[in-house]
C-alpha positions in Angstrom: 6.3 -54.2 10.5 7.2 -56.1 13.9 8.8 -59.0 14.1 5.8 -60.8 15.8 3.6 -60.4 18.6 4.5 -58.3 21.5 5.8 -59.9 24.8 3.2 -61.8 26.6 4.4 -60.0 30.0 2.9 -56.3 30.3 5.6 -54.3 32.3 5.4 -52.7 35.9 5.2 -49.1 35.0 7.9 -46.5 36.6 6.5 -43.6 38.2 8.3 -40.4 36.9 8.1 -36.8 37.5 4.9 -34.9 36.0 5.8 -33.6 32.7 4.5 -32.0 30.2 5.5 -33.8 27.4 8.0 -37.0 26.7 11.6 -36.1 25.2 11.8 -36.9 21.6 15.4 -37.8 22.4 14.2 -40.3 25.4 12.0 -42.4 23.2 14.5 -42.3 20.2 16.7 -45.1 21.9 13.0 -47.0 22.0 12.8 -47.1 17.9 12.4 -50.7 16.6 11.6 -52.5 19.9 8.8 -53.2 21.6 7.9 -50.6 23.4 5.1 -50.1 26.7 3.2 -47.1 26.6 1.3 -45.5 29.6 -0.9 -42.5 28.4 -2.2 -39.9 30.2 -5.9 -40.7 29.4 -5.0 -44.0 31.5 -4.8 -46.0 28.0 -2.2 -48.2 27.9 -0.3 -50.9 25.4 2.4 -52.1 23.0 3.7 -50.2 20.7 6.5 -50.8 17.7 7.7 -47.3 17.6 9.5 -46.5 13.4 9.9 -42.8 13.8 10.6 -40.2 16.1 9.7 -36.6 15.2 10.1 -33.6 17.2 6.0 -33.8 18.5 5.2 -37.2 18.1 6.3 -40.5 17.6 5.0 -43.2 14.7 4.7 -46.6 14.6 2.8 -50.2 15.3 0.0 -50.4 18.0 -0.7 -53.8 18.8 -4.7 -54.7 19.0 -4.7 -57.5 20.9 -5.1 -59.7 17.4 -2.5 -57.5 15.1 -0.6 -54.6 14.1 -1.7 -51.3 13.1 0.4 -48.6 11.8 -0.6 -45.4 14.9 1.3 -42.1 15.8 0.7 -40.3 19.2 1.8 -36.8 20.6 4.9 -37.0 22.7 2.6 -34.6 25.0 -0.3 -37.9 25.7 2.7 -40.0 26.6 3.3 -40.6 30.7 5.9 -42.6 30.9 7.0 -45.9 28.5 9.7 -48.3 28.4 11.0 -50.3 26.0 12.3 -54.6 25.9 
């Protein structure tokens, strides 16, 4: 589990090339800190990432009220970055 809540402060996302999917070796470095995530469905919000596979990464979404344990496909990320 987090430590806490996420930051109060939602970063300013980076614009990045169009890809097709997210690196699993980009988001690796990201792995117990909060971490911003931009989908491509325009969904956005804090995530506690605890694993990396090779499709998708695992972890803590934050609700707005707690933590729930989520996992996404690298391919619905867009960009994220991590505090």
């Amino acid at each position: 589990m987090p430590p806490g809540p996420p930051p109060s402060q939602i970063p300013v996302e980076t614009q990045s090339a169009s890809v097709m999917a997210v690196d699993p070796g980009s988001i690796r470095g990201c792995l117990f800190r909060y971490t911003y995530i931009w989908q491509n469905n325009r969904q956005s919000y804090w995530f506690y990432p605890t694993f990396v596979g090779r499709r998708s990464v695992s972890g803590y979404r934050w609700t707005g009220w707690g933590w729930v344990y989520f996992g996404v496909d690298l391919r619905r990320i867009r960009s994220f970055t991590c505090v």
